[in-house]
C-alpha positions in Angstrom: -22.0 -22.6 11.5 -20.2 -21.2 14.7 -22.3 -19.1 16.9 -19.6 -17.1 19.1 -19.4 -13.5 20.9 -16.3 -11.6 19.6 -13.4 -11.3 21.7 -13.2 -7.8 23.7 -10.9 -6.5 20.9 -12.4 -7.1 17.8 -15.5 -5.6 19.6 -13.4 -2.3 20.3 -12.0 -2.8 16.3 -15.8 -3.4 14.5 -16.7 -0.3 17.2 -13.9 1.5 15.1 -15.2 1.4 11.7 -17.2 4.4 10.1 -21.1 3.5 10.1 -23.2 5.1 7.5 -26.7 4.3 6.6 -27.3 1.3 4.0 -29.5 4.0 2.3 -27.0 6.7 1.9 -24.0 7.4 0.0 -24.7 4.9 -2.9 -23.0 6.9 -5.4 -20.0 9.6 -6.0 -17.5 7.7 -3.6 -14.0 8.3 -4.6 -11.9 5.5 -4.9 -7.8 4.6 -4.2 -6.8 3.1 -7.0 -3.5 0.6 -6.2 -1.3 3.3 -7.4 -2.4 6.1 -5.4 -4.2 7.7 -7.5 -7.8 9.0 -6.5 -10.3 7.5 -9.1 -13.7 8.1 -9.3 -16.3 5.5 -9.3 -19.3 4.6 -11.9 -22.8 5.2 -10.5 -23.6 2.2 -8.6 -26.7 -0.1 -9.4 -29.8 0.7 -7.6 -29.9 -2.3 -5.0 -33.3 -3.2 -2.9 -31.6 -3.1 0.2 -35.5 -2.8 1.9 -35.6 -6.0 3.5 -31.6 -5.8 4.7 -32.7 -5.8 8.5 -34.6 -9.5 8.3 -32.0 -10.6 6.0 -29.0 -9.9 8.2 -31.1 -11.3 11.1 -31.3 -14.8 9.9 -27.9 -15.3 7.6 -25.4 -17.1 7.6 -21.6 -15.9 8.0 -20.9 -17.0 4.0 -24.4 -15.3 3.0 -23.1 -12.3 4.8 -19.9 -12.1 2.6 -21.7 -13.1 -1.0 -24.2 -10.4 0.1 -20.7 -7.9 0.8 -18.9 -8.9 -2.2 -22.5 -8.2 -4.3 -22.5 -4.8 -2.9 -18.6 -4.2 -3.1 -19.4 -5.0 -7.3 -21.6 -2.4 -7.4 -19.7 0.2 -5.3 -21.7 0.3 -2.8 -18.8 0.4 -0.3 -20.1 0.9 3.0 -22.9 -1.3 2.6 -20.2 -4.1 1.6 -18.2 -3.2 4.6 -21.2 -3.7 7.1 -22.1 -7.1 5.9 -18.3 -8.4 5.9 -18.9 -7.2 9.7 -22.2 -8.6 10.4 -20.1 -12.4 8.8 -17.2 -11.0 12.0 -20.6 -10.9 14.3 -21.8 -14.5 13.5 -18.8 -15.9 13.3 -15.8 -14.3 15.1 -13.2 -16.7 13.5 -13.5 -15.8 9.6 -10.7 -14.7 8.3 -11.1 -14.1 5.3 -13.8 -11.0 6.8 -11.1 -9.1 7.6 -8.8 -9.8 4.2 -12.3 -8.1 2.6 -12.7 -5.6 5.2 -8.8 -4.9 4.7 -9.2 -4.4 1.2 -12.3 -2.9 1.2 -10.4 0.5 3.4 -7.2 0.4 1.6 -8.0 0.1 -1.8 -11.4 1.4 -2.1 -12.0 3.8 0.4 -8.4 4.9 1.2 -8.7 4.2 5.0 -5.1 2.9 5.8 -5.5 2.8 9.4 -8.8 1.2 9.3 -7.0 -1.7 7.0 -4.1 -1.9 9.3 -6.2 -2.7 12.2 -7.9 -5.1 10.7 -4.6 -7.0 9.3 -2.9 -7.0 12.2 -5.7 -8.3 14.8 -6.7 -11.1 11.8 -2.4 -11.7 11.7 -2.5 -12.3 15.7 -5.7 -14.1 15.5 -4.8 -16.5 13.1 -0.5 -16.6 12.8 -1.1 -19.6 10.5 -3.4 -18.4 8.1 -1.6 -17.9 4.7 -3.8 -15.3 2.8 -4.3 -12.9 6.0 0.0 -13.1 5.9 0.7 -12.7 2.5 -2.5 -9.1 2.6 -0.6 -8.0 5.4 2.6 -8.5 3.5 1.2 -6.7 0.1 -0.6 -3.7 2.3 3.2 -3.0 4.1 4.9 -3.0 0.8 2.0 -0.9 -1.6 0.2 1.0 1.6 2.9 2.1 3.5 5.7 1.5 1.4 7.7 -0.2 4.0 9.6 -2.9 1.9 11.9 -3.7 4.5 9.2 -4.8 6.4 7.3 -6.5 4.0 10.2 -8.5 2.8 10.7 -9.8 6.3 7.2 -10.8 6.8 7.1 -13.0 3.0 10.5 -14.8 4.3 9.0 -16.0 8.3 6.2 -16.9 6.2 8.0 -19.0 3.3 10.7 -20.4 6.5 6.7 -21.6 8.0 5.6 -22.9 5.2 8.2 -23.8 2.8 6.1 -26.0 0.2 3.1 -23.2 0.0 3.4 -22.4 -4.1 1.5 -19.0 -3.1 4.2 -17.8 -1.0 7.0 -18.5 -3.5 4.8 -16.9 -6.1 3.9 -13.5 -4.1 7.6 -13.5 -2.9 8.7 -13.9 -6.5 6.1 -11.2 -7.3 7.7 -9.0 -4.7 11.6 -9.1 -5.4 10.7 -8.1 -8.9 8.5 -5.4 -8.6 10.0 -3.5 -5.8 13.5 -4.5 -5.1 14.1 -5.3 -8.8 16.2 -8.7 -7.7 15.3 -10.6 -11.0 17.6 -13.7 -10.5 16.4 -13.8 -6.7 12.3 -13.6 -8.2 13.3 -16.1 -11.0 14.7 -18.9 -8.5 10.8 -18.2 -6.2 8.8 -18.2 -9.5 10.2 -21.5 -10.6 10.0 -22.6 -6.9 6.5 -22.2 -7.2 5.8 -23.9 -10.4 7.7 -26.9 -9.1 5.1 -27.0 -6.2 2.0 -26.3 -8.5 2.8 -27.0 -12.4 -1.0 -27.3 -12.7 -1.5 -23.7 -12.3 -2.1 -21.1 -15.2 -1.6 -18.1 -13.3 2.1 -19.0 -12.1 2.6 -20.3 -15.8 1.3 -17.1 -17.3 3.0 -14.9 -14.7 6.7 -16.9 -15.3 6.0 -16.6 -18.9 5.5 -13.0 -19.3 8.4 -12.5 -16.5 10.7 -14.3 -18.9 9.4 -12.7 -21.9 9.2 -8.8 -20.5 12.3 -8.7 -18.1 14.8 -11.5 -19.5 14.0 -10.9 -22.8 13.6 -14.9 -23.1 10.8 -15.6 -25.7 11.9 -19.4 -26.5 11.6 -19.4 -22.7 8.2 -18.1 -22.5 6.6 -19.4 -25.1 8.0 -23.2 -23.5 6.2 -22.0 -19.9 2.5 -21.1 -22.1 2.8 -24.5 -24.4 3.7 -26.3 -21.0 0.9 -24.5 -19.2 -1.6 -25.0 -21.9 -0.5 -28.7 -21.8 -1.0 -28.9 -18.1 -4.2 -26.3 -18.3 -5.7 -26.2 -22.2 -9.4 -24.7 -21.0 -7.4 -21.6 -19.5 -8.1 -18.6 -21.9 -5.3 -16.5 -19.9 -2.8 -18.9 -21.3 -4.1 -18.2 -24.6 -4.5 -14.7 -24.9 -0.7 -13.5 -23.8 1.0 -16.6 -25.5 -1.5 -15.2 -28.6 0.3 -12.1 -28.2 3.6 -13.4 -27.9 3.4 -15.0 -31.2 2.3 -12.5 -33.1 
């Protein structure tokens, strides 16, 4: 485990973020859903969060995020959002702390500022880190609907790391859902597939491409039989192509 004091800046970032007591606001939080739309939330579990103090004291960064995502289950946001930061105290250099923390403001507490900051310090901190690129890439195009700028972000990324199936995949995902470039997402989503044929999701994701915007079902149905080939156990696979033969 790395022991390290945060650079100046994320000190002045973790100062930023709103601190409420681990014993208040446990229920009646509003939401952003990922369209917008304000949602509100189902009471949260009650959660012994007596001992937090002592627990915090001695964990380690990975404790600190189960403990965050265990807390984020049960809505209790901003108890989930000081534990991701305690995992940012231990150990300055986790990334994927501020992906949570990211997420955590934009889609559940609506705090687009809050996830910006955190996106674009983890982006500078880390230029190679994949998943902290392709957050930053998804906040631009469904936070701030800037596509342009978005777009240009997935394409340094994929011209970095041209065999990363994830890239190809969330570019894929991105030419069809916002710029409606179906030929452009088809060449990316079977880019990706060459890289990973292994994987159910790009399988399932190709499939139901082919079968909901080319109209394709011999096509689909061949990418769920090939995927349940390559992945039998994987009960996505079998639900949609389930559906698609019905």
């Amino acid at each position: 485990m790395m022991h390290s004091t945060a650079p100046v800046a994320l000190v002045v970032l973790l100062c930023c973020l709103p601190f409420t007591s681990l014993w208040q606001r446990r229920t009646g939080v509003s939401v952003l859903d990922v369209d917008g739309q304000d949602t509100p939330t189902r009471p949260a579990a009650p959660v012994d969060l007596s001992d937090w103090d002592e627990k915090m004291r001695h964990a380690t960064p990975q404790l600190c995020m189960d403990f965050g995502e265990f807390l984020e289950d049960r809505n209790l946001f901003f108890e989930a959002s000081q534990a991701y930061t305690q995992a940012l105290a231990i150990d300055s250099s986790m990334a994927e702390a501020h992906i949570k923390l990211a997420r955590l403001h934009w889609r559940r507490l609506g705090e687009l500022d809050i996830a910006q900051g955190h996106l674009t310090f983890a982006a500078a901190q880390f230029p190679s880190n994949v998943p902290v690129r392709l957050q930053y890439a998804a906040f631009m195009a469904e936070a701030r609907q800037d596509l342009d700028a978005a777009e240009v972000m997935l394409r340094a990324l994929l011209e970095q790391v041209p065999e990363d199936k994830s890239v190809h995949h969330e570019l894929a995902l991105f030419l069809k859902s916002h710029r409606q470039d179906y030929d452009a997402a088809e060449v990316q989503y079977r880019r990706s597939i060459e890289l990973f044929p292994d994987c159910a999701l790009l399988r399932n994701n190709f499939a139901l491409f082919l079968k909901n915007i080319r109209k394709d079902l011999s096509g689909a149905e061949a990418q769920f039989e090939a995927g349940l080939q390559n992945v039998p156990e994987s009960g996505l696979l079998r639900m949609n192509y389930g559906i698609l033969l019905e």
